[in-house]
C-alpha positions as CSV (number, residue, x, y, z in Angstrom):
1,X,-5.8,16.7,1.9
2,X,-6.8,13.5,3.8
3,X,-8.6,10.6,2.3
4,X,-11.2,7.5,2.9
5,X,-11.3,4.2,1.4
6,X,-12.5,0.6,2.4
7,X,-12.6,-2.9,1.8
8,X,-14.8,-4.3,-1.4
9,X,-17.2,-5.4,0.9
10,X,-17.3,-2.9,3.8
11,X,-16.6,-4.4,6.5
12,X,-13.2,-2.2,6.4
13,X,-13.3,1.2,6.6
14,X,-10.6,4.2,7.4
15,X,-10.0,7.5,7.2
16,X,-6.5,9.4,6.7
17,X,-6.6,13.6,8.6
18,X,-3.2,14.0,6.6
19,X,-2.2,14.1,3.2
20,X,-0.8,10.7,1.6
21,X,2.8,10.5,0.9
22,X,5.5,8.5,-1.1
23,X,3.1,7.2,-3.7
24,X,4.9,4.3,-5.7
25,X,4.5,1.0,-7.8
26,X,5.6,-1.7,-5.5
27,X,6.6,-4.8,-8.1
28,X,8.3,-6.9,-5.4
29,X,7.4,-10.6,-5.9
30,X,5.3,-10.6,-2.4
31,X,3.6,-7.8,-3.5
32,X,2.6,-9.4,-6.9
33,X,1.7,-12.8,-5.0
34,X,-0.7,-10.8,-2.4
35,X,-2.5,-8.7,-5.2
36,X,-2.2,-10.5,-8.6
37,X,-0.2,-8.0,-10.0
38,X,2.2,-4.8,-8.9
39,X,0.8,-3.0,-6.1
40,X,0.4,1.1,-6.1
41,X,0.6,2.6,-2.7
42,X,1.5,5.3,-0.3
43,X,2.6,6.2,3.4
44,X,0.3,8.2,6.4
45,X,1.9,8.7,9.5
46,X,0.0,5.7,12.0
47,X,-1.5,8.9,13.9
48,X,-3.7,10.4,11.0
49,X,-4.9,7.0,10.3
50,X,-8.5,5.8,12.1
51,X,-9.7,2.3,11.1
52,X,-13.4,1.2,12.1
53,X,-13.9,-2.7,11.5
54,X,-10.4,-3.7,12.9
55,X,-11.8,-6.8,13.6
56,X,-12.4,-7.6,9.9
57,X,-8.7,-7.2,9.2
58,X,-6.2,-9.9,9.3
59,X,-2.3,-9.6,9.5
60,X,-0.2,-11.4,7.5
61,X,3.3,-11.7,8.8
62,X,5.7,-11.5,5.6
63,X,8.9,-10.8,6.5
64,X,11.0,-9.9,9.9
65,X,9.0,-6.9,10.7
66,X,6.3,-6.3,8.0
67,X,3.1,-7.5,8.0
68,X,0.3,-7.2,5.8
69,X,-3.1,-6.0,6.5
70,X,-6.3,-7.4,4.3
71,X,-10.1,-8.0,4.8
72,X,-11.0,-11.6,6.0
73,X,-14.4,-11.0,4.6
74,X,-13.8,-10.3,0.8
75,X,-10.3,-10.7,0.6
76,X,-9.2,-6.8,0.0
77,X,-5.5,-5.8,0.1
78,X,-5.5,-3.1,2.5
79,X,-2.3,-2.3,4.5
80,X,1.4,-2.5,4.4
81,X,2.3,-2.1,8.1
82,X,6.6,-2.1,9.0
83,X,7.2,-1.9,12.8
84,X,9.7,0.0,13.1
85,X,8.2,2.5,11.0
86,X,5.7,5.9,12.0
87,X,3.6,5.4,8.9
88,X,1.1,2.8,7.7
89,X,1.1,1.7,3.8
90,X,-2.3,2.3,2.5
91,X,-3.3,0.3,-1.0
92,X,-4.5,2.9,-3.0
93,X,-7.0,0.9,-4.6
94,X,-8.5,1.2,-1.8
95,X,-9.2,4.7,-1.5
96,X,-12.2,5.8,-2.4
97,X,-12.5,9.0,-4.8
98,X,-10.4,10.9,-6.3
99,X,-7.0,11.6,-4.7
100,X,-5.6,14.3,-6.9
101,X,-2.1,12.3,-6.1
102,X,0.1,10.9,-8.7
103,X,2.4,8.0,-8.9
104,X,6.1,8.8,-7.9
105,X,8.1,6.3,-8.5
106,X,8.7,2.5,-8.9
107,X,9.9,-0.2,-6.3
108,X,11.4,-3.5,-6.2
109,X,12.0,-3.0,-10.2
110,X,14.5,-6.2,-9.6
111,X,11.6,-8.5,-9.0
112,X,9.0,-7.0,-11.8
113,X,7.1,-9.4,-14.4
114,X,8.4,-10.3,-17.5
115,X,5.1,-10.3,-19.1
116,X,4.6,-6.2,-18.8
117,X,7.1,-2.9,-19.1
118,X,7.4,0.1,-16.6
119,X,7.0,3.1,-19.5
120,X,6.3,5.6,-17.9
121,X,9.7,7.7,-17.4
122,X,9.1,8.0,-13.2
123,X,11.8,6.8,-11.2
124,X,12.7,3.0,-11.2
125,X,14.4,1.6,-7.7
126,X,15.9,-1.6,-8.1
127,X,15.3,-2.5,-4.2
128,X,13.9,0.1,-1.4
129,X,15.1,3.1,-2.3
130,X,17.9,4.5,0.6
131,X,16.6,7.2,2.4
132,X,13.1,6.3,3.0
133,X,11.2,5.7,5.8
């Protein structure tokens, strides 16, 4: 199963052919800088992905080799984009409907908040966890 999603105001808009993968809390301190809080997301490989309104979308360079993709209109949190990688990090906030997907694991655990608690018995990663793409 694919999925759709946008930007808060529009201007943004994608599609996915392929189902979503990897869905996990990312509670690194960029992440929670960017977004306010942690940020849930998953992977599609760059293929299945189709954006309309790539002109709206600005990259923010973040690191060596990551960048971040969000809406210069309303401000949305769209994209996680590595390089070197053959997916593209979708926010899953902005998806629209119901994905029938379900949160995997946790991320960047290191770097979390003090001011909340991951409870929810799913994997915790300290960093990245190895093996992934």
């Amino acid at each position: 199963m694919g999925a759709s999603g946008s930007c808060l105001g529009g201007a943004v808009q994608f599609s996915v052919s392929q189902p979503l993968l990897d869905v996990h809390a990312c509670h690194c301190t960029m992440c929670r800088k960017q977004s306010g809080h942690f940020v849930a997301g998953a992977s599609a490989p760059r293929a299945a992905v189709r954006i309309e309104g790539v002109a709206a979308i600005t990259w923010f360079t973040s690191s060596p080799g990551i960048r971040r993709g969000f809406c210069r209109n309303c401000g949305s949190h769209l994209f996680w984009d590595q390089a070197s990688s053959g997916t593209l990090g979708i926010n899953m906030g902005s998806i629209d409907g119901p994905t029938g997907l379900r949160l995997e694991s946790h991320i960047f655990c290191a770097d979390k908040g003090d001011y909340y608690e991951i409870a929810d018995g799913l994997p915790r990663y300290a960093a990245y966890p190895a093996g992934h793409a």
